[in-house]
C-alpha positions in Angstrom: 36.3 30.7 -45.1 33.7 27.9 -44.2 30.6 29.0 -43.8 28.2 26.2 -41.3 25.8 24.3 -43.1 22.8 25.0 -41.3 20.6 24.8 -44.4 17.2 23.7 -43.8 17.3 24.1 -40.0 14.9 26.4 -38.4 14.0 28.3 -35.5 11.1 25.8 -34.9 13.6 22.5 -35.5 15.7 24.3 -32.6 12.8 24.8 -30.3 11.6 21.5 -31.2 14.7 19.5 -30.2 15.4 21.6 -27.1 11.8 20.7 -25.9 12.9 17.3 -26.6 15.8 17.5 -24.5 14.1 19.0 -21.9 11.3 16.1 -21.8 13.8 13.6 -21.6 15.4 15.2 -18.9 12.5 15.5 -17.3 11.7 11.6 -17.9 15.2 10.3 -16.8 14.7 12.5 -13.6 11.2 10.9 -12.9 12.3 7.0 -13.3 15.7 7.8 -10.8 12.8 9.4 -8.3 10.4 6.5 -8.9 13.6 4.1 -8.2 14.4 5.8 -5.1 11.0 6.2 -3.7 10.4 2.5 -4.3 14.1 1.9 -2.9 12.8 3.4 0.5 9.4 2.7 0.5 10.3 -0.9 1.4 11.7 0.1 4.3 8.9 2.2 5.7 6.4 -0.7 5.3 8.4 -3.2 7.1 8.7 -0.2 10.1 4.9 0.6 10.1 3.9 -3.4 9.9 6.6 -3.4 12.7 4.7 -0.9 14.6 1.5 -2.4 14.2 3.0 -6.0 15.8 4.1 -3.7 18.6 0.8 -1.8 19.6 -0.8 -5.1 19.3 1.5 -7.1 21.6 1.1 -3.8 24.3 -2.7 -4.0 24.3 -2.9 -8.0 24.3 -0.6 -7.9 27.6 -3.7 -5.6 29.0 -6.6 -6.9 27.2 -7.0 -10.6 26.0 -9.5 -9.5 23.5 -6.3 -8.9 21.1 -5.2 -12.0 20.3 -3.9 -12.5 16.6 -5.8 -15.7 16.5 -9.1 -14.0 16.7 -8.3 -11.0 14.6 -7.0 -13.5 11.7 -10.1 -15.7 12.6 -12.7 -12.6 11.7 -10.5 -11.3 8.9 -10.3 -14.8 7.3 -13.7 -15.7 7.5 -14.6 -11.9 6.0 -12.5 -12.9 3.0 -14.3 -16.2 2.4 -17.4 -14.8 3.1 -17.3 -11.4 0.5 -13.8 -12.3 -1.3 -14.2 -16.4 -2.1 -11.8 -15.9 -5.1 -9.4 -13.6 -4.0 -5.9 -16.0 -3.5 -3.8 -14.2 -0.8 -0.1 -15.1 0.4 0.0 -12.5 3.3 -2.2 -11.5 5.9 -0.5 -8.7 7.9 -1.9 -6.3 10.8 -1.4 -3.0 9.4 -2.9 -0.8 12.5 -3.9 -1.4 15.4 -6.9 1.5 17.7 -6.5 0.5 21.2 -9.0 2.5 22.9 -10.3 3.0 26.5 -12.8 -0.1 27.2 -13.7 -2.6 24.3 -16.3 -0.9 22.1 -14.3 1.1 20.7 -11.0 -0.9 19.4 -10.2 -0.8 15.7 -7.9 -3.1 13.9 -6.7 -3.2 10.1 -5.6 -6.1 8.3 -4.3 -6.4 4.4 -4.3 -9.5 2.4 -2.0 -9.5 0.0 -1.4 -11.7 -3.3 -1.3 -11.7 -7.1 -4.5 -10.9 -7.3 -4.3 -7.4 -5.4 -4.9 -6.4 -2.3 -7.9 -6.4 0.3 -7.8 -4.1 3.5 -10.4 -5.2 6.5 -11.4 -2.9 9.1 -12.3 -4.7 12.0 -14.0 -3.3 15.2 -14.3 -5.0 18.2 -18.4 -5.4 20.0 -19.5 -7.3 22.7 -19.3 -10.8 20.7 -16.1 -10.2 19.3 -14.0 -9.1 16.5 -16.7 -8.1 13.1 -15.8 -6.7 9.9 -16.4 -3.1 9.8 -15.3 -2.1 6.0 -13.6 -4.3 2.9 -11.3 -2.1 0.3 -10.3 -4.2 -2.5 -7.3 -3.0 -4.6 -6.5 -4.8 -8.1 -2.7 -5.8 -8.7 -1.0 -3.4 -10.8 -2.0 -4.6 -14.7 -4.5 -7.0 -13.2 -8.4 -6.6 -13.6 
């Protein structure tokens, strides 16, 4: 009869390697969730940028204080004024506060480019569209 050579291996190699096993599982499962979540998450931001044009198209038709023009205008001149060196492809309307009267109307706009990105909160006073509050956000593996 053949006896298995299991010679030097131990409980603890066993546990060792199953633990193993059970990382990379774990690992392989994260990267196909990642994938997916990235997958979809594309979608999602093209729906809620989509939203966004839509609520500020609705309030323009009753209130000529919306106009993109002046909302880019503030944000723009926001971004030269605190960001001069920040290099931006994309400046999209990410949410739009319509509220009863004027004082009260909040917009958000993201630039977006290599360097990161930079959300403005805008609010809306008697003179026109001001920047309430700049969030800067590095690129991933940027400074």
């Amino acid at each position: 009869m053949i006896k298995p050579r299991l010679g030097h291996v131990t409980a603890v190699v066993v546990v060792l390697l199953v633990v193993a096993a059970v990382l990379l599982l774990f690992f392989v499962g994260g990267l196909i969730g990642a994938r997916r979540h990235y997958a979809t998450g594309g979608a999602d931001w093209r729906r809620h940028v989509s939203e966004a044009d839509r609520a500020l198209e609705e309030a323009r038709a009753a209130d000529r204080g919306w106009d993109r023009e002046h909302l880019e205008a503030a944000a723009r001149a926001a971004l030269d004024s605190e960001h001069p060196d920040h290099r931006y492809e994309d400046l999209h309307l990410v949410l739009v506060d319509d509220r009863p009267g004027v004082e009260e109307d909040r917009a958000e706009m993201m630039a977006a480019g290599p360097g990161g990105t930079v959300l403005l909160r805008l609010a809306r006073g008697p003179t026109g569209w001001e920047v309430e509050r700049i969030d800067s956000t590095p690129a991933a593996g940027g400074s």
